[in-house]
C-alpha positions, 0 to 999 in steps of 0.5 A: 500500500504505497498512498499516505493513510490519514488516521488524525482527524481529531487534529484537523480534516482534510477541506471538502472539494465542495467547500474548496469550490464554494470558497474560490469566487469570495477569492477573487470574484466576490472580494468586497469588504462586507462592511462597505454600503455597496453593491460589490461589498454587500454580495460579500455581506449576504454570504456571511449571513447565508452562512450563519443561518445555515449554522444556527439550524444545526444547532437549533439556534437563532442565526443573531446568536452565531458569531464567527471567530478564527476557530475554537480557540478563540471561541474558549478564551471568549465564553470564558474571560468574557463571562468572568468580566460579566459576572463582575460587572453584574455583581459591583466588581465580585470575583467569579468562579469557574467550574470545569473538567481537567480533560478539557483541551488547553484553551479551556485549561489555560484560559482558566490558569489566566482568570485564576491569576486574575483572581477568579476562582477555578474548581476542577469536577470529578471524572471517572476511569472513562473521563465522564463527569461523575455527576453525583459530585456537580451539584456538591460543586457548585454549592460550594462556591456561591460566586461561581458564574460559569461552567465549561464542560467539553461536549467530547473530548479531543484525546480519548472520544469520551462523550460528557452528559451534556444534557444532564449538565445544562440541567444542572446549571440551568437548575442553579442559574449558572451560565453553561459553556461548552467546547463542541470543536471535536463534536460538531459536525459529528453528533447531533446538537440541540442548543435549546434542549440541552440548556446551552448558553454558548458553545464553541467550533472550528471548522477545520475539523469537519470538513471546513478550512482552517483559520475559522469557527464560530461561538454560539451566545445564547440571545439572552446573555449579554456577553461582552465583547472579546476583540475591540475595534469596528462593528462587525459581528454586532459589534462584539467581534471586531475585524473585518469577516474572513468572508472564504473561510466563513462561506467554507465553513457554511458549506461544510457544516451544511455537508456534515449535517446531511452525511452524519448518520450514515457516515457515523454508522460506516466509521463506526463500523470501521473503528470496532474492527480495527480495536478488535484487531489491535485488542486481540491481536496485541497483548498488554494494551488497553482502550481508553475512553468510554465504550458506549459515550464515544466518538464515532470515529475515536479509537484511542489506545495505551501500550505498555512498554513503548512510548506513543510518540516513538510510535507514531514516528514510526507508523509515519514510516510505514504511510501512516498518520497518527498521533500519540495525543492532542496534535496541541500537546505534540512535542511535550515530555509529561504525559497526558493531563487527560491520562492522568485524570482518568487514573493511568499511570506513567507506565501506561500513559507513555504509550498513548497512541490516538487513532481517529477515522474520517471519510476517505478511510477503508476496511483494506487500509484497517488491516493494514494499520493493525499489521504494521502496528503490530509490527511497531509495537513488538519491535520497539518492544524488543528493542526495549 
């Protein structure tokens, strides 16, 4: 098999021929700054709005609550600093207090290490061996900050595939008038999303991660919610995002959503499919390896695995040889010698976090290529195995 075979789509996807095509014309046909009172700006303008009202229908949303942003990351720093300064706002400078999960992905971590440094305060909810939140300690948490204003908890976590409660969450917060945020980057576009019925006040995406191109995303504010803005300057996105609109990326992204949306359940049923072949394989075929994350709340296409007695990074390196992506964790965390805050939450030891290897399907992946990545894995761990 001489083709590369992507196994990395928690760390991005590849961009749709569609949404490549759909986003040429605001290139170099359509390139108006939409802000301009113009015919010629205004073509630019209508786009963007077509784009939002396709996004707020996935979510059941309305589209004056999508703003658009440069991706998930921004979308993280924004509902949380900018929920803080509310709280102080509404309450004559009080300090706020934050709950969230420690396997959240580093803008949410970080984010929360830079509002504790401003004296907001941040408590981190129990999650159990699969990284769920263990719902009978919420309610203990939130009773024991009176000040707390928010909690951020992630729809489906990035390294292992571990889908949160979500709905019992927004219950929970909306129970106790909390505001209630959620990181969707890996779920959206892969799991149905209903705003409304899970009680979800905002909730951030990025498009390069179904199908869209990098460099854009977007927060969902629920109407209600007063949010301030997060970037100063012009009047774009209702004056709470200022900068002028990537108009492509954001025509891009609409498209891809919309794609997404149309393909999920027949798509998600053939991944899945895929995925549990290949864990079969690599779990009967592989002695001393476990799956992490949750068997039955877990992303269709996440397949994430502990080897002991190698390390993932040398791993993946070495699967690279063979034409094979994958990676030994975030693709944010590449590079670092601790182990994986993830892991660690959920309990696994050094020994056995070293040896993280995170396998996450898409599209253009075949049962043919399945086979090959169980045998030249297979290969790679009893090498690095013996070598050891």
């Amino acid at each position: 098999m001489n083709k590369m075979i992507y196994l990395d789509h928690a760390a991005t996807t590849r961009t749709l021929p569609e949404v490549t095509e759909a986003m040429e014309p605001y290139q170099d046909i359509y390139y108006g700054n939409p802000s301009t009172i113009y015919e010629f700006g205004e073509k630019s303008r209508e786009a963007i709005e077509h784009a939002r009202r396709i996004i707020a229908k996935t979510i059941r949303a309305r589209p004056e609550e999508i703003y658009f942003t440069s991706g998930g990351t921004e979308s993280d720093n924004w509902a949380l600093k900018e929920a803080v300064h509310l709280y102080e706002h509404l309450h004559n400078g009080k300090k706020g207090h934050i709950l969230t999960t420690p396997v959240e992905h580093h803008a949410i971590l970080n984010s929360c290490v830079e509002l504790n440094r401003m004296n907001c305060g941040v408590s981190y909810l129990h999650v159990d061996a699969g990284g769920r939140v263990v719902l009978s300690d919420v309610e203990e948490a939130i009773s024991e900050h009176e000040n707390t204003c928010l909690m951020s908890v992630m729809y489906a976590n990035n390294e292992i595939g571990t889908i949160e409660p979500i709905d019992e969450l927004g219950r929970m917060a909306k129970k106790r008038k909390l505001l209630f945020h959620t990181d969707a980057v890996q779920a959206y576009g892969h799991l149905p999303i209903n705003v409304q019925r899970d009680n979800i006040d905002m909730l951030s995406a990025s498009a390069h991660k179904f199908g869209g191109p990098k460099g854009v995303g977007f927060l969902y504010i629920r109407k209600e919610i007063n949010l301030p803005a997060f970037v100063h300057g012009g009047a774009q996105e209702s004056s709470r995002r200022a900068g002028t609109e990537n108009v492509p990326g954001i025509v891009g992204m609409g498209v891809a959503a919309e794609l997404a949306h149309r393909r999920m359940r027949i798509e998600s049923r053939r991944i899945r499919y895929l995925r549990d072949y290949l864990s079969y394989r690599i779990l009967q075929e592989i002695p001393d390896v476990i799956m992490t994350g949750n068997r039955k709340f877990r992303l269709a296409n996440n397949a994430s695995f502990c080897f002991k007695g190698i390390t993932g990074e040398a791993a993946a390196i070495l699967l690279d040889t063979q034409g094979i992506c994958v990676s030994s964790g975030s693709a944010c965390s590449t590079g670092s010698m601790e182990d994986s805050h993830v892991l660690t939450a959920i309990g696994l030891d050094s020994e056995w976090a070293q040896g993280a290897v995170r396998i996450t399907l898409g599209a253009e992946n075949t049962k043919e290529e399945m086979d090959y990545v169980a045998e030249k894995l297979k290969m790679v761990v009893a090498d690095m195995r013996g070598i050891s």
